[in-house]
Structures are given as structure tokens and as C-alpha cells.
N, C-alpha and C positions, 0 to 999 in steps of 0.2 A: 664314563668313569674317569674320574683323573684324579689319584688316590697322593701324589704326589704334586704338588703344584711348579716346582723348580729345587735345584739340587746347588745354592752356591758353596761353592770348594769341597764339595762332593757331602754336605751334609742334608738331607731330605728335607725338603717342607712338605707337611701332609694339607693337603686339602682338608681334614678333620682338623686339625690343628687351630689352620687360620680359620675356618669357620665359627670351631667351638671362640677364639680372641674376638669374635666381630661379636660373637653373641654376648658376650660377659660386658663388652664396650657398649654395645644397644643398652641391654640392661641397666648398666650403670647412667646414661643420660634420661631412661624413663624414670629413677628413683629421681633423680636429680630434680626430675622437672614436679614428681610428685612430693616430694618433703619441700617442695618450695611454695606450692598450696599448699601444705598444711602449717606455713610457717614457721618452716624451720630452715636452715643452713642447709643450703643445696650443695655446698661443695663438702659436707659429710658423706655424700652419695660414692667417694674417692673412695673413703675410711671401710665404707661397706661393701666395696668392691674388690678390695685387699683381702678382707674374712672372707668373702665369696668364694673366690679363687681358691684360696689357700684350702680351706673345710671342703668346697666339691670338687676339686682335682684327689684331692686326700682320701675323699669319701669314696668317690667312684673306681679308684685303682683299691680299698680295702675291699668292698663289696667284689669285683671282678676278683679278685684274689682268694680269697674266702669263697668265693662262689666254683669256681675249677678246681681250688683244694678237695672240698668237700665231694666234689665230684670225680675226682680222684684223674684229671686230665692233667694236672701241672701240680706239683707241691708251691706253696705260699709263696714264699721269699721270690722265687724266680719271676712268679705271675705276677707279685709286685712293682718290679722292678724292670716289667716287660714292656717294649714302648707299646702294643698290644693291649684290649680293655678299660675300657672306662662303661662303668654301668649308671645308666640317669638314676635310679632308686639311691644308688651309693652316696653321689654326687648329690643329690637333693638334699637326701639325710643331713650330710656331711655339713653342706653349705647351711643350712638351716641352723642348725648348732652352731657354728661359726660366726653367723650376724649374728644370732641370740646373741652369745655372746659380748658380741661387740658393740651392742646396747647396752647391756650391763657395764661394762668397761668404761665406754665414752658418753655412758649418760644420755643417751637416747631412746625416744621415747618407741618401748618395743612394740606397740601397738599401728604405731604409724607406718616404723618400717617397715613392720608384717602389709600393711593394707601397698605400699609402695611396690614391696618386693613381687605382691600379688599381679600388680599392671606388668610390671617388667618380666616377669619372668616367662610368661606363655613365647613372648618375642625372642628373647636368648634363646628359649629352649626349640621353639623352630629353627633358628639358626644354626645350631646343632645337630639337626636331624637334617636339614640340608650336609652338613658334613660327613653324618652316615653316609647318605645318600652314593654322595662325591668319593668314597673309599667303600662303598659294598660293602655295609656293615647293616645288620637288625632289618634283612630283608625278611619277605615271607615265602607262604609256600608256593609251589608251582602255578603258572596259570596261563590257560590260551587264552588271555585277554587281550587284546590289542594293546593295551598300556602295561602288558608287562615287560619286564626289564632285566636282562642275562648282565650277571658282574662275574665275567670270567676273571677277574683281577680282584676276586670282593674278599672277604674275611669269613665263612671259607671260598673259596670260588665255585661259579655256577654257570653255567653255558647254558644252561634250561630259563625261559624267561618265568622270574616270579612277580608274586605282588609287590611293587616297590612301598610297602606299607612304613618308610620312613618319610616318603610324600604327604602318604595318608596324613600323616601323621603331623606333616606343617601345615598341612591347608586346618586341620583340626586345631593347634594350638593358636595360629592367626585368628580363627574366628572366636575362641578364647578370651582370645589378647581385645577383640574390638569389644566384643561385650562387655568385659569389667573394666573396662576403660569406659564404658556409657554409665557404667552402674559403681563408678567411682567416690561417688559424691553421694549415693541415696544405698549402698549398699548397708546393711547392718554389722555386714563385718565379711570384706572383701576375701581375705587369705581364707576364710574359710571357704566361700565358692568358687577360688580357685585350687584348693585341695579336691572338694568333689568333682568338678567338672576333667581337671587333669587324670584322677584315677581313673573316671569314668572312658575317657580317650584311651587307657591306657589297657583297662579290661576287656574295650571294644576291636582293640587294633589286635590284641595277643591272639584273637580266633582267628585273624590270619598267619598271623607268624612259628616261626616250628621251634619254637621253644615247649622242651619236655613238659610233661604237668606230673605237680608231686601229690595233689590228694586233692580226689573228687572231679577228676578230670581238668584241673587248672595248674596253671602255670604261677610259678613262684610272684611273676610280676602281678599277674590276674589277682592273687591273693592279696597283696601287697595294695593295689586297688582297690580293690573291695574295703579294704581299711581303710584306705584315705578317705572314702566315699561317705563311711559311717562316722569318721572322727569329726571331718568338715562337714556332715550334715547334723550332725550334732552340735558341735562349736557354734553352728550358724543357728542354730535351734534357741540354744540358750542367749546368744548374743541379741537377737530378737528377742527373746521374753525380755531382756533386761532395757533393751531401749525403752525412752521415754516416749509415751502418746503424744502426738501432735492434740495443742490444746484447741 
């Protein structure tokens, strides 16, 4: 674990920090290189990386906020405002809204970004869960597996080795990230099988992780899943009906 990477003039740099910065920087050179096949202005990839940041840092500290309010461990304001918390659901949300956004704004074609942000984002978002990883955050449950992993320095801390299911959980979004990166160019509409395949990773990883379940034995994120799964198999339903036959 190294939750902390260096301290100059005694201010911390987290490991989660720079990871989550490497991730949002990856991100931004995969749009770049994809709005450049689809003929557009690759240095827009800047413009959309500014609403990135901004909407999933925003989103991911409301969600964690909202989320221990309601649970009744921290009142709002404080948990906001805690260097503590960032939830990826939040963050996704957040960031999602934000480009929208900023298509509308700067006249970019929302369709494109969506298929662009679809390549990019599996890569950011492993890079991220490398930074869980590196600060003992979104581990799971106990386990005498030879690849488990004690973060007595984690968020909360644990001497017991568990499932490092935020591993899990890179090598899952990498293989993510290669597939609709093949299926870039003949997908019918990419953002939508990266909405299902993400929920999908996402409902599959929470049956390790000790996150409570709120109704029918699932977990807020499982649920949250579950919806991505049926939105983007849906979106991707209809975006195929509407393509054109090869003549």
C-alpha cells in the first residue's frame, strides 16, 4: 500500500490522487485520437476533459455525501467537503451530464463524443481502481486465497487478507477497453455496450465486496447495474433497429 506518495512542505500527495490525474489525462488522448477518426477537431478532446473533471469530481463527492448522510455516518456538508469519498456511480453520473453538456455548448456532435468517451473511459477508469487499490479503498471480503491482500493502512483498515476486488476490477475494465476499441468502427452504437458491459463488471464484482444490500439482497451499486445493463441493452436495441442494411 502507499496511500500517500510524497509529502512536499508537508502537504500529502495521495496515491489515489495521482492515479485518478493519470486516468482523466489517458482518457483525454483516447478521445483525442478518436474525434480525429471521426473527423473532427482533436484538440476539442482539452474542452471535454475540463467538463470531465469538473461534473465527475462534483458528482462523485455528491453521491459519497448523500450516500453517509442518508446512512446516517456523517451529516452532508462535512462528508462533502472531506478529502475522504468519491463514489465511481457519482462520478460517472456527474461526468456524463457535464460533456452532455458541453456538446451542447460548443457544438459538438453528442453522438460521437458518447462513442469516443465509450473507448476512453474503460482505461481512466482502471486507472482509478489502481488508485483504490494503492490507498485500501473498495476492497472485499475476507479470503484465504493466496492473492489476498491485508490494507492495514486501507479506508477502513484490515490486517485480514481480502479479495483485492479493485484488481478484479482493472483486468475487467482493460479487457473492456480492448474490445470496443475492435468494435469501434462496426459497433452500432458503442456508449451503449459500454454502459452494459461496465454495469455488468460492476454487478459481478459487488458479490465480492461488503457493501450492505438494500432490497432483495443487492447492493445499491448491483441495482444501479442492473440499470445500466437494461438502459444500454436497450439503447443498443434500438440503435441497431435504426441502422441501415448493408445493400
Amino acid at each position: 500500500m502507499y496511500p500517500v506518495l510524497w509529502e512536499p512542505l508537508g502537504f500529502a500527495i495521495s496515491s489515489f490522487g495521482v492515479m485518478m490525474a493519470i486516468g482523466f489525462l489517458v482518457s483525454e488522448r483516447v478521445v483525442a485520437r478518436r474525434l480525429a477518426e471521426q473527423l473532427l477537431d482533436r484538440e476539442l478532446s482539452s474542452t471535454i476533459l475540463l467538463y470531465a473533471v469538473v461534473g465527475g469530481v462534483a458528482g462523485a463527492k455528491l453521491y459519497y455525501a448523500t450516500e453517509v448522510a442518508i446512512r446516517g455516518e456523517m451529516s452532508f456538508f462535512p462528508a462533502l467537503v472531506s478529502r475522504a469519498g468519491m463514489v465511481w456511480f457519482g462520478g460517472f453520473i456527474g461526468g456524463t451530464l457535464a460533456v452532455t453538456l458541453a456538446t451542447r455548448i460548443h457544438g459538438i456532435p453528442t453522438r460521437a463524443v458518447a462513442d469516443a468517451v465509450a473507448n476512453a473511459a474503460p482505461f481512466g477508469q482502471a486507472c482509478g481502481r489502481v488508485g483504490c487499490f494503492l490507498v485500501g479503498d473498495d476492497y472485499g471480503q475476507p479470503t484465504d486465497a493466496w492473492y489476498g491482500v491485508a490494507f492495514p493502512q486501507g479506508a477502513p483498515p484490515t490486517t485480514v487478507p481480502v479479495h483485492p476486488t479493485q484488481l478484479y476490477e482493472v483486468a475487467w475494465l482493460l479487457l473492456i477497453g480492448a474490445v470496443l476499441w475492435r468494435r469501434r468502427k462496426s459497433s452500432p452504437f458503442l456508449f451503449a455496450e459500454y454502459f452494459v458491459l461496465a454495469g455488468a463488471g460492476r454487478v459481478a464484482v459487488e458479490i465480492l465486496r461488503v457493501n450492505p444490500s438494500i432490497a432483495f439482497g443487492m447492493s445499491g451499486a448491483q441495482w444501479i447495474g442492473s440499470a445500466m445493463i437494461l438502459i444500454g441493452g436497450a439503447a443498443w436495441w434500438v440503435a441497431r433497429s435504426r441502422r441501415p442494411s448493408a445493400a
